[in-house]
C-alpha positions in Angstrom: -9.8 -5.7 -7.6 -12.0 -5.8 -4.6 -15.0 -3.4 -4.7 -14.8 -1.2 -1.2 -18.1 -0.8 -0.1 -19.7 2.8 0.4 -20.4 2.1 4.4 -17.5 1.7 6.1 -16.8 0.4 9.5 -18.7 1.7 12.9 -15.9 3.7 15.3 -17.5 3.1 17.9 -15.3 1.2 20.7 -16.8 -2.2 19.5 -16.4 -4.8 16.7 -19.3 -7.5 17.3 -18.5 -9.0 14.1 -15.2 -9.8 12.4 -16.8 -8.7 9.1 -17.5 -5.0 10.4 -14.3 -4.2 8.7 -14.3 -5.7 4.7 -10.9 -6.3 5.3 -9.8 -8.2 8.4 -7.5 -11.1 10.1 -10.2 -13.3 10.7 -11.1 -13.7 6.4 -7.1 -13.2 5.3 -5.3 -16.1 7.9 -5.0 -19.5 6.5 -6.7 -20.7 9.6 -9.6 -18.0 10.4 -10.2 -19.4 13.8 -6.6 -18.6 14.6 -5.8 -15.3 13.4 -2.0 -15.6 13.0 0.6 -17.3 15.0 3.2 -15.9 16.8 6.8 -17.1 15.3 7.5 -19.4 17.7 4.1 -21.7 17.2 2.1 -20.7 19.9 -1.7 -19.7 18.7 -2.5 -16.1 20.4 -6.3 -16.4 19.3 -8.2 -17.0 22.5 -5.2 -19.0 23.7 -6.5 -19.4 27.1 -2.2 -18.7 28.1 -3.4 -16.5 30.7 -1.3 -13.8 28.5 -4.5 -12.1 27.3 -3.3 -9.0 28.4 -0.9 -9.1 25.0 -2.8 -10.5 22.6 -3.6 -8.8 19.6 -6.6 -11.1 18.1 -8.3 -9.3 15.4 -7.1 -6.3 13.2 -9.4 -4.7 10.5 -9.3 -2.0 8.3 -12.0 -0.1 5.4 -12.6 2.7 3.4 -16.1 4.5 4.6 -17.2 6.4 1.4 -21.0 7.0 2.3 -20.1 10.9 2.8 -18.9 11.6 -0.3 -14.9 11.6 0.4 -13.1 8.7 1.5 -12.0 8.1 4.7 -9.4 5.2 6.3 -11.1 3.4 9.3 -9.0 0.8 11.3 -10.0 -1.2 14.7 -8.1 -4.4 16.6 -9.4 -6.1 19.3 -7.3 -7.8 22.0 -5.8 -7.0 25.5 -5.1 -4.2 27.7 -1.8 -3.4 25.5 -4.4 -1.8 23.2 -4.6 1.3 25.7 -0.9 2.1 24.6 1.1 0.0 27.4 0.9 -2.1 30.5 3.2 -4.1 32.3 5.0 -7.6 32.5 6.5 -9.7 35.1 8.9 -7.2 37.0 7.2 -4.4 36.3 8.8 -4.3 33.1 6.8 -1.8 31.1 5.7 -3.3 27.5 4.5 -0.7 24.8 1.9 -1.0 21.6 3.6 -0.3 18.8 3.2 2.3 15.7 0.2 0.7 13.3 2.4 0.4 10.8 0.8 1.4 7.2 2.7 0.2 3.3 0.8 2.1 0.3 2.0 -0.7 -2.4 3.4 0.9 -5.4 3.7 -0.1 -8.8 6.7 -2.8 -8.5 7.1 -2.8 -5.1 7.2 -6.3 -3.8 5.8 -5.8 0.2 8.4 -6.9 2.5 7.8 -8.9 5.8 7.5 -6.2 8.3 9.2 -8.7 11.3 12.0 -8.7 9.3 12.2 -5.9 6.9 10.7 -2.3 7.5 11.7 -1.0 3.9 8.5 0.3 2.1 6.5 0.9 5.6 5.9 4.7 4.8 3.4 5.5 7.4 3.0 5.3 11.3 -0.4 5.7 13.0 0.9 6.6 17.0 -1.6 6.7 19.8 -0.9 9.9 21.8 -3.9 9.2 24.7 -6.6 8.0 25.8 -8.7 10.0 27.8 -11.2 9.2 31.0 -14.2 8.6 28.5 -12.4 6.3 26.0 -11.9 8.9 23.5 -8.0 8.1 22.1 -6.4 10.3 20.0 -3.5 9.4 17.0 -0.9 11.1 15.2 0.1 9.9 11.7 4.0 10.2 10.7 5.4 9.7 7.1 8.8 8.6 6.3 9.5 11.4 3.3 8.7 15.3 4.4 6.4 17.5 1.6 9.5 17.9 -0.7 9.8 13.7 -1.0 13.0 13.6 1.3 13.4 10.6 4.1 13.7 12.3 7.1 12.3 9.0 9.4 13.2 5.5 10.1 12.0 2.7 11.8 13.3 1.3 15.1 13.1 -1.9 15.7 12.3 -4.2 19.1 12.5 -7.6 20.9 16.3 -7.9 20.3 16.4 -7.0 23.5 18.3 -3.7 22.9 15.3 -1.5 24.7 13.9 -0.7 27.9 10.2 -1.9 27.3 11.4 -4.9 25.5 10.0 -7.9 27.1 12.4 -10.4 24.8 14.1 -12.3 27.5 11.5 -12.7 29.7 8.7 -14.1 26.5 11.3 -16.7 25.6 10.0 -16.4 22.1 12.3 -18.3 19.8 11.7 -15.2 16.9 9.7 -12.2 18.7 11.5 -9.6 16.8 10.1 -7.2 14.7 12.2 -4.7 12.3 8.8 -2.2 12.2 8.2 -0.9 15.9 8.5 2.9 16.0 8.8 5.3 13.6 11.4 8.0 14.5 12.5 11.3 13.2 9.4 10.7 10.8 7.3 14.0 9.1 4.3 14.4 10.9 1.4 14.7 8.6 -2.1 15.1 10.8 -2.5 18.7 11.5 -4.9 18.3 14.2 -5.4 14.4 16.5 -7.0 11.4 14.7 -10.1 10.7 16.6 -10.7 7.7 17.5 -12.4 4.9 20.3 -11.0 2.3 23.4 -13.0 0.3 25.1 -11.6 -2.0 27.4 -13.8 -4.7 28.4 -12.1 -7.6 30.1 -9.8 -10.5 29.3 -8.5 -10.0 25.6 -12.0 -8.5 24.3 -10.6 -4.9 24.5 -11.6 -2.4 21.7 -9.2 0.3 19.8 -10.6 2.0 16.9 -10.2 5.5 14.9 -10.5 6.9 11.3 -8.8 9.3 9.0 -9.2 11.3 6.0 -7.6 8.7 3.0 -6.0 11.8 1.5 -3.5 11.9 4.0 -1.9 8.6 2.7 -0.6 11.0 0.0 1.1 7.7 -1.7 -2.6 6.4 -2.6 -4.0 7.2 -5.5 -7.6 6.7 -5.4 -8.2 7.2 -9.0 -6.2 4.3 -9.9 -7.0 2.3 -6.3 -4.1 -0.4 -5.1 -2.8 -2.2 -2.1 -3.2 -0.9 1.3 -1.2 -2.9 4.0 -1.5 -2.5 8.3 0.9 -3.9 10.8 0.2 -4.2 14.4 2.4 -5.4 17.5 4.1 -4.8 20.1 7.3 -3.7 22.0 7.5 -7.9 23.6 6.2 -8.9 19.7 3.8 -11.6 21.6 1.3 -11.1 18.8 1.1 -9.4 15.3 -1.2 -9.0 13.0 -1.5 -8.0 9.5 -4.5 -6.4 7.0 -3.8 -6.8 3.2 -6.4 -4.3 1.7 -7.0 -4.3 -2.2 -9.0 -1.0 -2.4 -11.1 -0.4 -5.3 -10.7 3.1 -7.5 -13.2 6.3 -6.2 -16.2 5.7 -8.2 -16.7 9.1 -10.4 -20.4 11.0 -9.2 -22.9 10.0 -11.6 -23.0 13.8 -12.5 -19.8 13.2 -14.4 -21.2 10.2 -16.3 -23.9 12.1 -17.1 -21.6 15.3 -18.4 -19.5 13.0 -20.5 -22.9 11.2 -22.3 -24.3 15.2 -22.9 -20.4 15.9 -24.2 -20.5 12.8 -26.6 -24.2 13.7 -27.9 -23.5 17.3 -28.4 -19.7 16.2 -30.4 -22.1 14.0 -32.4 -24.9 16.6 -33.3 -22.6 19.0 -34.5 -20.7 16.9 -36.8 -24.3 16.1 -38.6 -24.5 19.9 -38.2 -21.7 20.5 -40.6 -22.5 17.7 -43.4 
């Protein structure tokens, strides 16, 4: 399993490098100079398409242990569709979608989230951005506190919604089964913090963190798969983050305790002979 490291990602509005985040699009695409392709062929990294405005080229997620609990960072880079929305041709409004999050489980076989939303328990929503950059999230699970599904995922570029930008993209397979989350349990008692910046072309900056305990699905004494999703209501661009996040190392306190415990156990056997 992948060690996480202690120091996490900087939420800060900007990602100079593609390693900021351990795990990332750039390090995890066949081809790392093209993050992924759309499913119709076209490259949407630096594309020069003149569609910067929907490209999505980097995603990256960590795990920021350095103040002694763990805590989920995530950040994408890409156009103007990272503020929440913008528009297309006829003023046809095109939306960012839900970051998409799958805790893998033991057994679970992680489904392609294009074409099959089952095991995508979490949604990440941007609420707002405000006039400083400062955007704020709310995080949505599929099961309420007693375990029950009470969400589902809608899904988009089938050309079935208003913001769906399908028909006028042409994209042979732009459809995507894990959009928007709806009816789902909302889990973050108070916003996520996080970070836009939007610079120019497709260089824009989205970024936020939050507490890893709220992914109650993780276990972080055993450690396991984390898995993002990113799009958008048109599905120009995707990108996925396959994170393999190591257990929570135990304090050294407790390694200490447990040597004391076995040299004590020992001393009084020898006591009693």
């Amino acid at each position: 399993m992948v060690m996480t490291t202690a120091q996490g990602a900087m939420v800060d509005g900007a990602i100079n490098s593609f390693s900021e985040y351990q795990w990332n699009t750039e390090t995890q695409a066949a081809d790392p100079l093209n993050k992924w392709n759309t499913r119709d062929g076209f490259q949407e990294f630096n594309d020069g398409s003149g569609g910067n405005k929907w490209d999505i080229n980097y995603l990256g997620t960590d795990i920021d242990r350095s103040a002694g609990s763990s805590v989920f960072q995530f950040g994408a880079k890409g156009g103007s569709i990272l503020s929440g929305s913008n528009t297309y041709g006829r003023n046809t409004a095109l939306t960012l979608s839900d970051i998409a999050i799958n805790v893998v489980r033991a057994g679970e076989s992680p489904t392609d989230p294009a074409a099959d939303s089952t095991g995508w328990d979490y949604a990440l929503r941007l609420i707002s951005i405000d006039t400083a950059g400062v955007a704020e999230f709310s995080l949505f699970s599929l099961l309420d506190d007693d375990g029950v599904q009470v969400g589902a995922w809608q899904g988009s570029g089938t050309g079935a919604d208003d913001d769906d930008n399908y028909s006028h993209q042409n994209h042979a397979y732009g459809s995507t089964e894990t959009y928007k989350m709806v009816g789902g349990h909302e889990i973050s008692t108070a916003p996520i913090q996080g970070k836009y910046s939007p610079n120019s072309g497709d260089q824009g900056v989205l970024e936020g963190s939050f507490d890893l305990s709220l992914l109650s699905l993780f276990d972080e004494q055993i450690g396991g798969r984390i898995i993002t999703y990113l799009t958008m209501s048109c599905v120009n661009d995707e990108a996925i983050v396959d994170a393999n996040v190591s257990p929570v190392p135990l304090p050294s306190a407790v390694w200490l305790f447990g040597s004391a415990l076995i040299g004590f156990i020992g001393m009084s056997r020898r006591t009693r002979v």
